[in-house]
C-alpha positions in Angstrom: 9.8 -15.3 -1.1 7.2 -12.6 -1.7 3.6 -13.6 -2.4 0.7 -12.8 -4.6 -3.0 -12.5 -3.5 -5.5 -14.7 -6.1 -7.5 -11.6 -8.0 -10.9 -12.3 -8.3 -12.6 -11.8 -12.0 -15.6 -11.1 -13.6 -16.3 -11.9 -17.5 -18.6 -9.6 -19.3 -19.6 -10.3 -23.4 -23.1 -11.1 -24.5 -21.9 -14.6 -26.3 -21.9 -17.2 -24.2 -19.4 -19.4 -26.2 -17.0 -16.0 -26.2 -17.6 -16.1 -22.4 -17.0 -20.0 -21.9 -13.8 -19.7 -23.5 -12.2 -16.9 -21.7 -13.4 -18.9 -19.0 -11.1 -22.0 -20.0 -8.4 -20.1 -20.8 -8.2 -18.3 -17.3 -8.9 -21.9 -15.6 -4.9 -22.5 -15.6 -3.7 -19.0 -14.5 -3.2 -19.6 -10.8 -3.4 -15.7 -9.9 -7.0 -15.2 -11.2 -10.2 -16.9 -10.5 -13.5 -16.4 -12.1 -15.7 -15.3 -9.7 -19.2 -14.7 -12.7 -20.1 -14.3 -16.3 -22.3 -11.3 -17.4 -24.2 -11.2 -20.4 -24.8 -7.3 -20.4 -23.6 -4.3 -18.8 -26.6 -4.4 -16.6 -25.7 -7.7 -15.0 -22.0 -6.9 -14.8 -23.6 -3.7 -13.0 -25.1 -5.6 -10.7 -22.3 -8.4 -10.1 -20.2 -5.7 -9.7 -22.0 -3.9 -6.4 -22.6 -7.3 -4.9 -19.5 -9.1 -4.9 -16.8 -6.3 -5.7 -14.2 -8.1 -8.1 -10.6 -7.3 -8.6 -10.9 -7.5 -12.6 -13.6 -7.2 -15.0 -12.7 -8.9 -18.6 -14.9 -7.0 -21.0 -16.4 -7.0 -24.2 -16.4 -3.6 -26.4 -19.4 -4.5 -28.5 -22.7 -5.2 -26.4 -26.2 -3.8 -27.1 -27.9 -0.8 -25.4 -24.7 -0.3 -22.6 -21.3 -1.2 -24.5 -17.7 -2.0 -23.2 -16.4 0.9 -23.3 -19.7 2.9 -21.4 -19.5 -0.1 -18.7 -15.8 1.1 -18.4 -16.3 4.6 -17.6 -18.8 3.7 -15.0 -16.8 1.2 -13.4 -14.1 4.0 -13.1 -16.7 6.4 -11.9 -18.0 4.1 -9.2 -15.3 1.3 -8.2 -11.7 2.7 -9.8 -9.8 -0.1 -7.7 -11.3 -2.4 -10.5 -9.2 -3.3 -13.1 -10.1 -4.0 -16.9 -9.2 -5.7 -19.3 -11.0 -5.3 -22.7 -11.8 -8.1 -25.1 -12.9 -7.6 -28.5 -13.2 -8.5 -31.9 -12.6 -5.1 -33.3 -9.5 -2.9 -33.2 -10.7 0.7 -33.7 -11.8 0.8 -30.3 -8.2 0.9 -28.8 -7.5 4.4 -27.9 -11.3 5.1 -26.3 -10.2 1.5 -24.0 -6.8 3.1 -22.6 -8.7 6.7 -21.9 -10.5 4.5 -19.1 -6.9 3.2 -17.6 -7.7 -0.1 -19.0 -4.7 -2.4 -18.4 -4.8 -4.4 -21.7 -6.7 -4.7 -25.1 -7.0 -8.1 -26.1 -8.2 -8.6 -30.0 -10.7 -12.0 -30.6 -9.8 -15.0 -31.0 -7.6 -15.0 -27.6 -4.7 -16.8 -27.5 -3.4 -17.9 -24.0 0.0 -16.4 -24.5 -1.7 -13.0 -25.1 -3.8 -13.7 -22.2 -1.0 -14.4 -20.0 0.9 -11.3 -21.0 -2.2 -9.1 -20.2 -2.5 -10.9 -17.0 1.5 -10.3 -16.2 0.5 -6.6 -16.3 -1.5 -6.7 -12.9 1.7 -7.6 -10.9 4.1 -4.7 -11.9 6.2 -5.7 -9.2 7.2 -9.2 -9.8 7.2 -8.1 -13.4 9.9 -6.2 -12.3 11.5 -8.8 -10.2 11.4 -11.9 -12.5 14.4 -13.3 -10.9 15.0 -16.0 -9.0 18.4 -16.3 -6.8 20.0 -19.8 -6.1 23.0 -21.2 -4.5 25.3 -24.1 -6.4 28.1 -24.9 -3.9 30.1 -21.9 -3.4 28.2 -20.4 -6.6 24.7 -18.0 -6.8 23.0 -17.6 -9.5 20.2 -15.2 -10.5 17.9 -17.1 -13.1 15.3 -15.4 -14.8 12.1 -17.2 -14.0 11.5 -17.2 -18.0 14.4 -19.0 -18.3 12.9 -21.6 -16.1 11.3 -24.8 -18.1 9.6 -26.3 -15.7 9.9 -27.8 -12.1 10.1 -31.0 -10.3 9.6 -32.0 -7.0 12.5 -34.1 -5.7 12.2 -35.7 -1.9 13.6 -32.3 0.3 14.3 -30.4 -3.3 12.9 -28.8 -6.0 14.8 -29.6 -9.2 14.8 -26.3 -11.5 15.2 -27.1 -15.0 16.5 -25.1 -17.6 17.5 -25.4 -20.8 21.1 -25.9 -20.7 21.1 -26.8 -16.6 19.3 -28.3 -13.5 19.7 -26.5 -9.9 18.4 -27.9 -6.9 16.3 -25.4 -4.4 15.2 -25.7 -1.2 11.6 -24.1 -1.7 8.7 -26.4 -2.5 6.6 -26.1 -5.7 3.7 -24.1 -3.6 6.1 -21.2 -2.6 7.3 -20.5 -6.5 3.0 -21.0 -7.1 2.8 -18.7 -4.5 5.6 -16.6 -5.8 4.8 -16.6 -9.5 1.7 -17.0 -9.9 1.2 -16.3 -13.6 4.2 -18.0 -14.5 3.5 -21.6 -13.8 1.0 -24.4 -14.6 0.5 -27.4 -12.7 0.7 -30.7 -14.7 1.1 -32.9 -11.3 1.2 -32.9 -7.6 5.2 -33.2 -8.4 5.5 -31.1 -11.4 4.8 -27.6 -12.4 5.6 -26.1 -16.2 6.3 -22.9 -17.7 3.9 -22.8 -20.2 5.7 -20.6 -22.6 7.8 -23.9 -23.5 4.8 -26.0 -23.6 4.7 -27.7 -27.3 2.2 -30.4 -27.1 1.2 -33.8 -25.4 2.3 -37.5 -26.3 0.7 -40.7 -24.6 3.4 -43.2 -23.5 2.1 -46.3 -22.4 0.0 -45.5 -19.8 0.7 -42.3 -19.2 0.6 -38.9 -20.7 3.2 -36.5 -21.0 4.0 -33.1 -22.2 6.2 -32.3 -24.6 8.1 -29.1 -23.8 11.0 -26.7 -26.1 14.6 -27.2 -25.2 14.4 -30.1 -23.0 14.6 -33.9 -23.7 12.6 -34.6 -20.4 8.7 -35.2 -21.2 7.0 -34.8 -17.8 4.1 -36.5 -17.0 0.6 -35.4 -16.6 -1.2 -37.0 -13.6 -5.0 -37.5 -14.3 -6.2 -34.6 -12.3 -5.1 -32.5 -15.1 -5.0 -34.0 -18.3 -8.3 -32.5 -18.7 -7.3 -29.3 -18.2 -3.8 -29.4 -20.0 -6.1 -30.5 -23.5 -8.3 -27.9 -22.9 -5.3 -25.5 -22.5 -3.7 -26.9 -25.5 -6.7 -26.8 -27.9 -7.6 -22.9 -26.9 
């Protein structure tokens, strides 16, 4: 199965709270990781020529230098960077996508906004969303939105879906490694889709997640309830 290098990011907005929670909500996305904050386009500048991201998450509105100026120069002077604008304001849209940006995300975030903007910087498995499987004499392509989450089992990996379950051969790391974007761990056994994640419910002593079109609750191992609640309330 084809695999997906970890893009390295850079947030840019002159609030730190705005900046903490794009943080938080990038925290689960396996394919990025947050390399700095910048609280002006003179920092990012900087950030920029020193450590040489993949992405830069930016805010249109900053003082003296703004988004989209910070944009142009990044294009000017490191094009393989990729952008990502954030912003409270909509009229700033068609100026964003005359610098290539790849996305235009409007304040407050939501993570399922996020994750589609993120989905945009692997065209390729966008276009291959598919993942083949043999049942018996059968194979079967299954789109990997289909996919409600999976669970290690001994040898297999047990691939549930809404109306089904199919047992692969390929651990949990080779579909993180695979899909990147499309996944969130919830335990060393047990990764989600997060599109069908609903909510979390304790049950004796242990949490669980409550997920669409499934009956099955999986549970959370403490590792990451922190970061499932944070996930949940963003």
């Amino acid at each position: 199965m084809p695999t997906h290098s970890v893009l390295s990011a850079l947030i840019v907005d002159d609030e730190k709270p705005a900046r903490e929670r794009l943080e938080r909500l990038i925290a689960p996305i396996e394919a990025i990781e947050t390399l700095g904050q910048a609280a002006n386009a003179q920092e990012a500048m900087q950030f920029i020529e020193q450590s040489a991201p993949d992405l830069a998450f930016l805010d249109i509105s900053m003082p003296e230098i703004n988004g989209i100026q910070l944009a142009e120069w990044i294009q000017q002077h490191y094009p393989t960077v990729k952008i990502i604008f954030t912003t409270a304001y909509d009229e700033y849209a068609l100026e964003a996508f005359e610098v290539n940006a790849t996305d235009y995300l409007l304040k407050p975030i939501r993570r399922e906004r996020l994750f589609k903007a993120v989905k945009k910087l692997f065209p390729k498995a966008a276009s291959s969303q598919y993942y083949v499987i043999k049942d018996g004499s059968c194979t079967h392509k299954i789109s990997i939105e289909d996919i409600v989450f999976l669970h290690a089992d001994q040898k297999y990996t047990e691939v549930h879906l809404k109306d089904n379950i199919y047992l692969s051969s390929d651990s949990l790391k080779e579909f993180e490694q695979s899909y990147p974007q499309s996944f969130l761990r919830i335990h060393r056994s047990t990764l989600i889709n997060p599109d069908f994640l609903e909510g979390i419910e304790q049950q004796q002593q242990s949490l669980h997640v409550l997920l669409k079109d499934t009956d099955r609750s999986p549970e959370v191992s403490r590792r990451h309830q922190a970061e499932i609640k944070k996930f949940l309330r963003l």
